[in-house]
Backbone as a chain_set.jsonl record, in Angstrom:
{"seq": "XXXXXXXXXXXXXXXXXXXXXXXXXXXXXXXXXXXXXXXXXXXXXXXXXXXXXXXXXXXXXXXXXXXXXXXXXXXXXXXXXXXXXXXXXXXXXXXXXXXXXXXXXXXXXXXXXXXXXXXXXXXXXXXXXXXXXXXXXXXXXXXXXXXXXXXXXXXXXXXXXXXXXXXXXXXX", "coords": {"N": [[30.755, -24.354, 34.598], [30.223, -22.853, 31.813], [27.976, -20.486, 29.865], [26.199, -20.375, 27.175], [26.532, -17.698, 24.895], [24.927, -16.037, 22.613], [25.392, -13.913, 19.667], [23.425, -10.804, 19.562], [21.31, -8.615, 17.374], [20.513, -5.474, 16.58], [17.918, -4.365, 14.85], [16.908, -2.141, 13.316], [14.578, 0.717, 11.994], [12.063, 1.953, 10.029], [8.655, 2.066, 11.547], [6.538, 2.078, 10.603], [6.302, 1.025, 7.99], [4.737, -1.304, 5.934], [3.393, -4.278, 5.294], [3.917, -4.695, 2.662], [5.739, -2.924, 1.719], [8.998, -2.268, 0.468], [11.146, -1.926, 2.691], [9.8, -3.294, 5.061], [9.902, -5.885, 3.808], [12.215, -6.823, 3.719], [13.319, -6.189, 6.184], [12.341, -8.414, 6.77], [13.702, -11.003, 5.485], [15.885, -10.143, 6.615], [16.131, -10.589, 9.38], [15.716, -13.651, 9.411], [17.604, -14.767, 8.327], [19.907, -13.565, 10.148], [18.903, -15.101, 12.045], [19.17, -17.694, 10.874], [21.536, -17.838, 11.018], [22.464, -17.647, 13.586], [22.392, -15.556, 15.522], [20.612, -13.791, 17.998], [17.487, -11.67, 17.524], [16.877, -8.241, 18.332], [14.362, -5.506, 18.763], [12.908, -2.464, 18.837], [10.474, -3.27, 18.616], [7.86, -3.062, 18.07], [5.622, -2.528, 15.079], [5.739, -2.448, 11.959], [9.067, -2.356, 10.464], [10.032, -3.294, 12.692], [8.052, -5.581, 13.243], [8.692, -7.26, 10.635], [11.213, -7.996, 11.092], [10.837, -10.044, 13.301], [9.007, -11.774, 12.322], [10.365, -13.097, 9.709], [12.365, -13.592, 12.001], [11.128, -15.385, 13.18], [10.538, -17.289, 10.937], [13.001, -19.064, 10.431], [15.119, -21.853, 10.305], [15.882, -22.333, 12.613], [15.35, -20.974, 14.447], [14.769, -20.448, 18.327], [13.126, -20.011, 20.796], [12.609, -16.983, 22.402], [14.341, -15.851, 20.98], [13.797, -12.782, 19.773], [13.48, -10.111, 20.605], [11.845, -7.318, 22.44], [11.879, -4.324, 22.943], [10.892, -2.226, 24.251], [9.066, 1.018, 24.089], [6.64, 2.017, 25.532], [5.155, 1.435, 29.037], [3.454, -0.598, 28.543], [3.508, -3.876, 28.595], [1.447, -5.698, 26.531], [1.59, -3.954, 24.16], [3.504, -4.795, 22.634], [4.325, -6.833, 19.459], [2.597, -8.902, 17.963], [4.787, -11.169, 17.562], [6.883, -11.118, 19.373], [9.045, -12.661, 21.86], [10.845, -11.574, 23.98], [9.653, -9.328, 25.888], [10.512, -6.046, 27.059], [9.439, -3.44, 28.509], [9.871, -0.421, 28.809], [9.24, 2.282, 29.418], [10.447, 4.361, 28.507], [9.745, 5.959, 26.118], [11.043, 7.396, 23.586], [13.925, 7.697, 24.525], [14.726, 5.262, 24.541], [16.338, 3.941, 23.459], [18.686, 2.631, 23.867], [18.2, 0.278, 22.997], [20.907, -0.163, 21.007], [22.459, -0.033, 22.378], [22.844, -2.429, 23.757], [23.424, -4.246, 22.1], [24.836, -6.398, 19.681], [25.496, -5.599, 17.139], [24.3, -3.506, 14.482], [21.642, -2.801, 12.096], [20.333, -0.704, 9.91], [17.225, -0.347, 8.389], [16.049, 1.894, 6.107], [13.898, 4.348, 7.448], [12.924, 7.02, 9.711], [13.151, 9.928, 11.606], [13.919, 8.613, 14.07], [14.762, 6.155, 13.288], [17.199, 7.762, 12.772], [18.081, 9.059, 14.509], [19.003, 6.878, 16.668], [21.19, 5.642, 14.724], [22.447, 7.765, 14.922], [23.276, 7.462, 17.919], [24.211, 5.052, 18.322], [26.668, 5.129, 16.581], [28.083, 6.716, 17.994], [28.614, 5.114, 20.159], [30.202, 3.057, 18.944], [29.517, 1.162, 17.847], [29.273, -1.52, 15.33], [27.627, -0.313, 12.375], [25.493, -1.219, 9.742], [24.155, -0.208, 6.941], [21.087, -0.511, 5.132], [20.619, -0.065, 1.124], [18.172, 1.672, 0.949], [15.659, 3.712, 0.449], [15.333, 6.804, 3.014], [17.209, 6.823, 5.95], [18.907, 4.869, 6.075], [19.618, 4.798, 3.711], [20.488, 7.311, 3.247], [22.586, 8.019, 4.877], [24.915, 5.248, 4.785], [27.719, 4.379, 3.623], [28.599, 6.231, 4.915], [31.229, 8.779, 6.92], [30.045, 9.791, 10.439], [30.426, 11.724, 11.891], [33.917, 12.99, 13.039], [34.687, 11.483, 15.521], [35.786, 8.322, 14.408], [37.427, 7.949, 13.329], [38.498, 6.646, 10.932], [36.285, 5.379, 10.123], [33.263, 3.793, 9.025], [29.599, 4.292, 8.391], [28.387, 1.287, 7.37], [27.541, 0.38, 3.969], [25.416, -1.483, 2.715], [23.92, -3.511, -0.017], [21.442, -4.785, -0.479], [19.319, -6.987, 1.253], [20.446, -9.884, 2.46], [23.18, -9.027, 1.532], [23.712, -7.256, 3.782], [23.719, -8.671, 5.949], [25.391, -10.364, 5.471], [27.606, -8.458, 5.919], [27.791, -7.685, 8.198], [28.254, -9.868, 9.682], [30.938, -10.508, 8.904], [32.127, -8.235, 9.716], [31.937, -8.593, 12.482]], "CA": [[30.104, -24.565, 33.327], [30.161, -22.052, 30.906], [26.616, -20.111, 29.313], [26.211, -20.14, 25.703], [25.954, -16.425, 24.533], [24.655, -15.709, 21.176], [25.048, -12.228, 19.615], [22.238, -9.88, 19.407], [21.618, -8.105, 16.193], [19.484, -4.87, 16.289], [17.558, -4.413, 13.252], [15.826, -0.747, 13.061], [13.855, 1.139, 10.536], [10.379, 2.326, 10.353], [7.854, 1.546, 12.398], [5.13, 2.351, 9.827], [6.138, 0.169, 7.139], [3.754, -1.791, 5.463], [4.057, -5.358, 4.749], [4.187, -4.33, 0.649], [6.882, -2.19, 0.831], [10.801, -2.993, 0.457], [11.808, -1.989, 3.7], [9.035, -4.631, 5.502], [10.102, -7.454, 3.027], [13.88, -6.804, 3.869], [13.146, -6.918, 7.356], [12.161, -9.905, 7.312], [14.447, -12.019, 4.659], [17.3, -9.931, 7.905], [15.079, -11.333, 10.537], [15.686, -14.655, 9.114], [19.002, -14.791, 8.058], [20.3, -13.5, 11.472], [18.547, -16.163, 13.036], [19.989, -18.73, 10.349], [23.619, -18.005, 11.098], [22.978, -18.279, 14.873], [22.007, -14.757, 16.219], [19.086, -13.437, 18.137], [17.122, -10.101, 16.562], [16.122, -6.677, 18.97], [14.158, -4.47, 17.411], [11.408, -1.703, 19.498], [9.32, -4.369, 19.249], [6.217, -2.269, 17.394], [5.09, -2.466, 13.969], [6.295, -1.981, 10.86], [10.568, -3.338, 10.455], [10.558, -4.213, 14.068], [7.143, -6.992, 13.342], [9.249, -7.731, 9.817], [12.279, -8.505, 11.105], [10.593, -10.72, 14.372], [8.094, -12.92, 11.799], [11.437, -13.299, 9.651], [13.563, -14.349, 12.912], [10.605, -17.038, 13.578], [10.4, -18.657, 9.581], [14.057, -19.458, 10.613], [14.871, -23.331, 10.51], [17.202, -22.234, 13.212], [14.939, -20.347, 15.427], [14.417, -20.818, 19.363], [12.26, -19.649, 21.653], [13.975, -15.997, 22.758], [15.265, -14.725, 19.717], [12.992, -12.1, 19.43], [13.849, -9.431, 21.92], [11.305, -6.413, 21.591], [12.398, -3.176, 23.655], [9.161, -1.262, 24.339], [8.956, 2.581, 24.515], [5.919, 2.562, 26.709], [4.92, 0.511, 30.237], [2.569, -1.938, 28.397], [3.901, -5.226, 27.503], [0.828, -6.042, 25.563], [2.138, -2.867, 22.645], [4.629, -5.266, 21.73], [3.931, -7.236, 18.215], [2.665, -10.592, 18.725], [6.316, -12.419, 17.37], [7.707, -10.823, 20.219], [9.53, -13.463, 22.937], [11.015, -11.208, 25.089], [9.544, -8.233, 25.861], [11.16, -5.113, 27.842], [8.868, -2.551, 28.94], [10.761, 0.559, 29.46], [8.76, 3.734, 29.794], [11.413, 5.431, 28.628], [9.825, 6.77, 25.146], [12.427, 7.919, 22.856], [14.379, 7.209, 25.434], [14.802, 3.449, 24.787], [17.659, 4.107, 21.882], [19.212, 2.223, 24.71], [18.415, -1.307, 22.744], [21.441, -0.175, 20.144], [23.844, -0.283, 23.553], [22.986, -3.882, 23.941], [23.22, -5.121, 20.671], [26.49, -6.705, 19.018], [25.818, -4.618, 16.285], [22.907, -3.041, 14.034], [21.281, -3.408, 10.523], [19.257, -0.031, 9.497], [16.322, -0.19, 7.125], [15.152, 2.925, 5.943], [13.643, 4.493, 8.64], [13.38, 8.782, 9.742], [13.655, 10.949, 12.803], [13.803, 7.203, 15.288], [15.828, 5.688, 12.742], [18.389, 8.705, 12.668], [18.967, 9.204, 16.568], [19.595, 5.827, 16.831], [22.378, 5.267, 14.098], [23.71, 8.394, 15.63], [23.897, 6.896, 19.073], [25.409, 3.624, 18.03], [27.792, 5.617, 16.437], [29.214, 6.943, 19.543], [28.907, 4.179, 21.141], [31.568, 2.464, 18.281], [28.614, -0.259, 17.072], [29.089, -1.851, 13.781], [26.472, 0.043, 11.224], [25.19, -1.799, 8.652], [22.573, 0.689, 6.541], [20.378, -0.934, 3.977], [20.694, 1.6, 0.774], [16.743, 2.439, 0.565], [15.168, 5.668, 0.76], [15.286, 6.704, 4.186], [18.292, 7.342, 6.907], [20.103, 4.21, 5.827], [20.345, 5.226, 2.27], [21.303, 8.967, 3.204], [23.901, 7.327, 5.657], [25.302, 4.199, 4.125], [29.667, 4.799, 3.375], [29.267, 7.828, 5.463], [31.367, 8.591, 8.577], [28.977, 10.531, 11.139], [31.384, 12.713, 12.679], [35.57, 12.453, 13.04], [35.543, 10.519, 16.495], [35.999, 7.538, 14.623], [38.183, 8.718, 11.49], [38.659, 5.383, 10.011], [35.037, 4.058, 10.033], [31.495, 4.753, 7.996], [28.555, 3.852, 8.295], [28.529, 0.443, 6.247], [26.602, 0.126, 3.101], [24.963, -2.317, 2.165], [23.084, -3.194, -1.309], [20.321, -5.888, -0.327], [19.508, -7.76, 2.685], [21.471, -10.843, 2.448], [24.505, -8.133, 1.792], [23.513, -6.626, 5.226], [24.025, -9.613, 6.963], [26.929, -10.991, 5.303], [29.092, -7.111, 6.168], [27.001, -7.248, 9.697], [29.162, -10.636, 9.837], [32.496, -10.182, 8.532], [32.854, -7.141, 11.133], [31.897, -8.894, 14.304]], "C": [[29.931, -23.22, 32.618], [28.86, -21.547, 29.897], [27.198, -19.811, 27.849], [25.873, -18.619, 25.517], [26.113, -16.283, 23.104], [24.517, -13.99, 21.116], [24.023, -11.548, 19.077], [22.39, -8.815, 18.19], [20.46, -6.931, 16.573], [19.246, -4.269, 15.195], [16.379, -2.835, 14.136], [15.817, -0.195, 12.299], [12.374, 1.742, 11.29], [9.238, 1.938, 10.92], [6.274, 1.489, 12.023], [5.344, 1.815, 8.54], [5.481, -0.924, 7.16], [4.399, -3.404, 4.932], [4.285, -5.431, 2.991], [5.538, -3.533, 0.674], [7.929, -2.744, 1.69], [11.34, -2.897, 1.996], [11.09, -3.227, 4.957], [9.987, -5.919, 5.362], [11.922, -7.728, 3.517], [14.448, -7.003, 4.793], [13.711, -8.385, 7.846], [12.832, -11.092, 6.897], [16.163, -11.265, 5.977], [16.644, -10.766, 9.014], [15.837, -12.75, 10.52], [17.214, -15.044, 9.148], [20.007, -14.736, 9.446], [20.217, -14.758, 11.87], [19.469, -17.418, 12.388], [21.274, -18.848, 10.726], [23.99, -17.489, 12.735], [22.781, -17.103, 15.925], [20.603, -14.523, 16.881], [18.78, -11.864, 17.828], [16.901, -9.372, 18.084], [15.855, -5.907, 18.635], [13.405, -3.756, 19.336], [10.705, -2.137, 19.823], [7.918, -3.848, 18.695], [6.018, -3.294, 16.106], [6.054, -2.173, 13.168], [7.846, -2.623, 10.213], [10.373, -3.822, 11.019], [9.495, -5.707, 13.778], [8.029, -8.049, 11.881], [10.239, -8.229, 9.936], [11.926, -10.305, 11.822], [9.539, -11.522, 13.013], [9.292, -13.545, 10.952], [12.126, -14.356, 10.528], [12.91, -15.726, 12.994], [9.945, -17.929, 12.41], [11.933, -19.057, 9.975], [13.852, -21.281, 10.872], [15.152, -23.419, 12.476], [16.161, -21.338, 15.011], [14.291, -21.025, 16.807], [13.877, -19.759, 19.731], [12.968, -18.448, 22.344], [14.862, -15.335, 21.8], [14.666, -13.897, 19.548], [13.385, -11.415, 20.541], [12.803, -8.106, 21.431], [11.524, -5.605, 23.208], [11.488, -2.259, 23.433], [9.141, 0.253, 24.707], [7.935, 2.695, 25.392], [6.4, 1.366, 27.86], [4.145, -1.041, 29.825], [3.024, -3.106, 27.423], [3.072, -5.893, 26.644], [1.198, -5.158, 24.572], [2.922, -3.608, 22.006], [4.182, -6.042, 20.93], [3.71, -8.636, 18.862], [4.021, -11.575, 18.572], [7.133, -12.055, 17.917], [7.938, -12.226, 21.477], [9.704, -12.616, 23.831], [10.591, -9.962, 25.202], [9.97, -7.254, 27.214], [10.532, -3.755, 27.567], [9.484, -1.395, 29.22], [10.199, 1.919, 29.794], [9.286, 5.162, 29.65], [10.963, 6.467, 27.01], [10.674, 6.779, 24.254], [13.516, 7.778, 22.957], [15.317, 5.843, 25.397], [16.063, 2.984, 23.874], [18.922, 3.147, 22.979], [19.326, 0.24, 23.687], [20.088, -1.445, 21.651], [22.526, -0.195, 20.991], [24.06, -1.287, 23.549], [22.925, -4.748, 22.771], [24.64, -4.999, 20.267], [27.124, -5.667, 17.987], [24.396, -4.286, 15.756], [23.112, -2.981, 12.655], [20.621, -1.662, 10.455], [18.623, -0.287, 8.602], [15.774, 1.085, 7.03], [15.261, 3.586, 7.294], [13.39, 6.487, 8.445], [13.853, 8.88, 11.258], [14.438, 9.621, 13.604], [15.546, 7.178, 14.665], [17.743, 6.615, 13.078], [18.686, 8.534, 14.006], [19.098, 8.037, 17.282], [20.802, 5.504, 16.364], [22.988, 6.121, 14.702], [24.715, 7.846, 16.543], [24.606, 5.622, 18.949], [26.527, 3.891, 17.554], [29.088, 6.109, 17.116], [29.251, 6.401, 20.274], [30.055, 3.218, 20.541], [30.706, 1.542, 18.146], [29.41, -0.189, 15.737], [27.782, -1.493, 13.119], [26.402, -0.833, 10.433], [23.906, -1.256, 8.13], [22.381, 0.195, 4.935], [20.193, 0.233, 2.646], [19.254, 1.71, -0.025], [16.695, 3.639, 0.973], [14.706, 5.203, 2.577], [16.566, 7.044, 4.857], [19.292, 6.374, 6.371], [20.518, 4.363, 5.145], [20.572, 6.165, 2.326], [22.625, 8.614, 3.921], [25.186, 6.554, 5.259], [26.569, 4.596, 3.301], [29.594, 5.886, 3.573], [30.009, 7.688, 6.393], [30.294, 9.841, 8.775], [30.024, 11.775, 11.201], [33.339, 12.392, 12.62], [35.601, 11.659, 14.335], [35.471, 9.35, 15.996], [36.461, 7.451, 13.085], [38.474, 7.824, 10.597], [37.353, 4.393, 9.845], [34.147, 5.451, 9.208], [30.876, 3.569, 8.562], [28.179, 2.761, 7.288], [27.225, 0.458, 5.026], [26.167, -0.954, 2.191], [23.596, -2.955, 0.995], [21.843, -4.253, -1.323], [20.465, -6.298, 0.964], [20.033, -8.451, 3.347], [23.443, -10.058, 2.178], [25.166, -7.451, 3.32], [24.052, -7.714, 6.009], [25.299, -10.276, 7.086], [27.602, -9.533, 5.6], [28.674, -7.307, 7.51], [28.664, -8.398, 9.951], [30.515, -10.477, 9.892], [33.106, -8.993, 9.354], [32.608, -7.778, 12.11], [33.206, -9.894, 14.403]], "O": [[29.238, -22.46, 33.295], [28.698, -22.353, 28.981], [28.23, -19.244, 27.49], [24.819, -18.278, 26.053], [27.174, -16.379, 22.488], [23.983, -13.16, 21.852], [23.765, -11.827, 17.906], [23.454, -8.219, 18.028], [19.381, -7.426, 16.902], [20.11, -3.682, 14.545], [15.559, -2.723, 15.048], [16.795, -0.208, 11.551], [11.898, 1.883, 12.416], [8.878, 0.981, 10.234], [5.274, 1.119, 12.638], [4.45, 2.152, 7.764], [5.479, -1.621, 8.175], [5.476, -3.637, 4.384], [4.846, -6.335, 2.373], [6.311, -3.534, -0.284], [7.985, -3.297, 2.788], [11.963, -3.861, 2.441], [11.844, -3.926, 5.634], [10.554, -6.641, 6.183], [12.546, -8.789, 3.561], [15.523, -7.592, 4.903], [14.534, -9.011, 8.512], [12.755, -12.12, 7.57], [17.233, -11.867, 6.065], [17.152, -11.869, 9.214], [16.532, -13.045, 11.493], [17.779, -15.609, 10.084], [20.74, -15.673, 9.761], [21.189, -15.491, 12.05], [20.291, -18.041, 13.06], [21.964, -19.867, 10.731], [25.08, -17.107, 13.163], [22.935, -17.395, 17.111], [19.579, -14.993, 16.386], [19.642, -10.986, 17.874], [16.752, -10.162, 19.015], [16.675, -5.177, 18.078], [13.406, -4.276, 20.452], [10.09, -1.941, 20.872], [6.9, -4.439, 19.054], [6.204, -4.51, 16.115], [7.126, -1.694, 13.539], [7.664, -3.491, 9.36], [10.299, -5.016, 10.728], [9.975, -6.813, 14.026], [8.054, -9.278, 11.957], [10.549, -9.027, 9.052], [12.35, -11.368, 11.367], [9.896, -12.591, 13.509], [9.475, -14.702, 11.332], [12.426, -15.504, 10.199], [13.482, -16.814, 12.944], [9.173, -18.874, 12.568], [11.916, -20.076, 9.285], [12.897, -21.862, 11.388], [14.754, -24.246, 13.296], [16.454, -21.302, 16.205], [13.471, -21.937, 16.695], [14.03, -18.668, 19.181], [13.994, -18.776, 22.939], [15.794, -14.537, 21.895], [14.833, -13.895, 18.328], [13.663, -12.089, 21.533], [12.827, -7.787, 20.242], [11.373, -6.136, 24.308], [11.396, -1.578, 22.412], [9.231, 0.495, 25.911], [8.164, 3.556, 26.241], [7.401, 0.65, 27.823], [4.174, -2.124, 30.411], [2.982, -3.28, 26.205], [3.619, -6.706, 25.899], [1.113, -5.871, 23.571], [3.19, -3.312, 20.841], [3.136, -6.411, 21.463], [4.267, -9.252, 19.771], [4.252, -12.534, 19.308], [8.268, -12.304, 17.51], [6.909, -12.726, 21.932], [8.838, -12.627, 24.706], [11.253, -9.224, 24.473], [9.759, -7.705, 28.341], [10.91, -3.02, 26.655], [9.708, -1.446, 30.429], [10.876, 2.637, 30.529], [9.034, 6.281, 30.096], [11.617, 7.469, 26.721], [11.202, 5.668, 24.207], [14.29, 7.697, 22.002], [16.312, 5.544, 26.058], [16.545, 1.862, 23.717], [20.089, 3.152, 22.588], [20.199, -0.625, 23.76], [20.518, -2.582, 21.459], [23.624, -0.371, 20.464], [25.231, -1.632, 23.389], [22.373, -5.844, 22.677], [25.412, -4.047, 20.379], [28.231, -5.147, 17.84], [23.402, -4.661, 16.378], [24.18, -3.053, 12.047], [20.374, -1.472, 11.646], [19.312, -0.57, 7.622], [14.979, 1.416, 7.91], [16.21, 3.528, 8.077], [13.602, 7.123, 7.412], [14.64, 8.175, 11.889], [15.66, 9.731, 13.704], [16.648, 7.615, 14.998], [18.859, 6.217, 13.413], [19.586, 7.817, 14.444], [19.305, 8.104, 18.493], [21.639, 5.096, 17.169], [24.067, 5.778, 15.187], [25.935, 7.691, 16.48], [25.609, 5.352, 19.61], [27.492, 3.186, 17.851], [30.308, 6.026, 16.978], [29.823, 6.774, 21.298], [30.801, 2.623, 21.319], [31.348, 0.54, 18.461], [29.983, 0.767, 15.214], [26.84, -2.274, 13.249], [27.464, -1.444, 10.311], [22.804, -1.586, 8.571], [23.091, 0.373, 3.946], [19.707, 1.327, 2.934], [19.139, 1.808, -1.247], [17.428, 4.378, 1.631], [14.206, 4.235, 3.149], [17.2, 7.777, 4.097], [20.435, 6.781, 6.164], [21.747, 4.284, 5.148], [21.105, 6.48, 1.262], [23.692, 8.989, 3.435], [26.31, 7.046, 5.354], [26.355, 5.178, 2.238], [30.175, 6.73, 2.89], [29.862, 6.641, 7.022], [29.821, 10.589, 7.921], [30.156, 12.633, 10.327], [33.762, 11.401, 12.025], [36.641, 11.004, 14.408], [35.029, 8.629, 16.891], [35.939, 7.008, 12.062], [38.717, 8.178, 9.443], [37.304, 3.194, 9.57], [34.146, 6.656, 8.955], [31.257, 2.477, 8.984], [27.627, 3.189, 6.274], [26.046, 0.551, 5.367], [26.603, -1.173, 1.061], [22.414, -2.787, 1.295], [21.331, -4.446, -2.426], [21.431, -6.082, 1.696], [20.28, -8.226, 4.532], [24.52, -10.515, 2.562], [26.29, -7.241, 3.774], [24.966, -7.438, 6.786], [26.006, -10.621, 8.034], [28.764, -9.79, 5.286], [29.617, -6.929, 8.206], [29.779, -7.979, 10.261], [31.143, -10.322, 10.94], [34.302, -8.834, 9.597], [33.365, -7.385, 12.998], [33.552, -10.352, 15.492]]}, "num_chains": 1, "name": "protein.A"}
């Protein structure tokens, strides 16, 4: 018998955005959307994108139990946002840039320092980018390449949320 595997989308950004501002709200209309067209989200699992994307994933018509994956920089699985399903404790800090290994591909919102040494590392790992073009890493990023090991790619750019999802798509 054969296991259903759905692909994992990681959505990162700021972790101190506010539910008022654009990168929150953008979150969460990706959150959603993902979930609509059959993926499950992984964010950090904190505050700020990562709770915007995960309240998002669960207004979904579409959403089950497990779409929510939240990848924890400390030991305590209570830190993670309450619209977290799965949570993964890692202790690793900074460390944890590890959720952008296991993910199909990635969305950026905004975001700084986090944001950045993440898109890096997905970069050399050959992820599909997809960077939202707000102020922040995705909009300094967004139809860049990083470096030459991958001389025919950029960093995708994308002009709204529902844009994000539909280029996230059309590359996987």
């Amino acid at each position: 018998m054969e296991r259903e595997r759905r692909k994992v989308v990681a959505v990162i950004g700021s972790g101190s955005a506010t539910e008022e501002e654009p990168g929150y709200q953008a979150a969460s209309i990706i959150g959603r959307s993902l979930v609509d067209n059959g993926f499950r989200v992984m964010t950090g699992g904190l505050h700020g994108v990562m709770e915007g994307a995960f309240i998002g994933a669960k207004s979904s018509k579409r959403y089950r139990e497990g779409d929510t994956i939240a990848v924890l920089p400390g030991i305590d699985p209570d830190d993670a946002n309450m619209h977290s399903d799965i949570v993964i404790p890692t202790g690793l800090g900074i460390g944890r840039n590890m959720i952008v290994t296991n993910a199909d591909a990635i969305i950026a919102i905004g975001g700084g320092s986090g944001t950045l040494s993440e898109i890096a590392f997905s970069w050399q790992k050959g992820k599909t980018i997809v960077a939202l073009d707000i102020p922040g890493w995705s909009g300094e990023l967004g139809g860049r390449a990083l470096d030459d090991r991958r001389p025919d790619d950029v960093v995708i750019k994308a002009k709204d949320p529902h844009h994000a999802v539909e280029l996230m798509m059309s590359e996987l």
